[in-house]
C-alpha positions in Angstrom: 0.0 0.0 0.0 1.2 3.3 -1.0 0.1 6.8 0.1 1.2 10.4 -0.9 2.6 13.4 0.7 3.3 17.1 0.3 5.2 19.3 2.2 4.5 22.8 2.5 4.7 25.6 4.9 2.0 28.6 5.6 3.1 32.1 6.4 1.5 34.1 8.9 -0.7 35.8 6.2 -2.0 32.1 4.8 -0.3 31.9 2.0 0.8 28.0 1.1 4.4 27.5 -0.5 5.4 24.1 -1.5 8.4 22.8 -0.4 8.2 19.3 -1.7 5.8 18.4 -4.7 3.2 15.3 -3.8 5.3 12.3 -3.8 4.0 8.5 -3.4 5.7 6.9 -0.2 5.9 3.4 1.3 4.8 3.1 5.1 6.7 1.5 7.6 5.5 -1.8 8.4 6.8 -1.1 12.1 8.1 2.4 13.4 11.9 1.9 14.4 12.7 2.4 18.1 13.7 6.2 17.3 10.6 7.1 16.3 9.1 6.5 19.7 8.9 9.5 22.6 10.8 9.2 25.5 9.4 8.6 28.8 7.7 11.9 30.1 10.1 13.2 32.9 7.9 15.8 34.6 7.2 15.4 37.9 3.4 14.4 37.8 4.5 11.1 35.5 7.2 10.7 38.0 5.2 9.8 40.6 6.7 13.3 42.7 3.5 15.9 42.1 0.7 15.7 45.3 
């Protein structure tokens, strides 16, 4: 299965610019271990915040 994707970027006005034309693109079957988050650190997820 493919899908496509276009990159652009919008100023503070609205204007679209294109930075990359559409482009068909594979998925990952799996995302690597990089792609993940980290572990939250703040203090709440910790197990610190009352």
């Amino acid at each position: 299965m493919t899908m496509t994707i276009k990159v652009y970027e919008v100023d503070h006005q609205g204007r679209a610019q294109v930075l990359r034309p559409e482009t068909e693109v594979t998925p990952l079957g799996e995302p690597e271990y990089s792609h993940e988050f980290p572990a939250c650190q703040c203090p709440l997820c910790m197990g610190g915040a009352s």
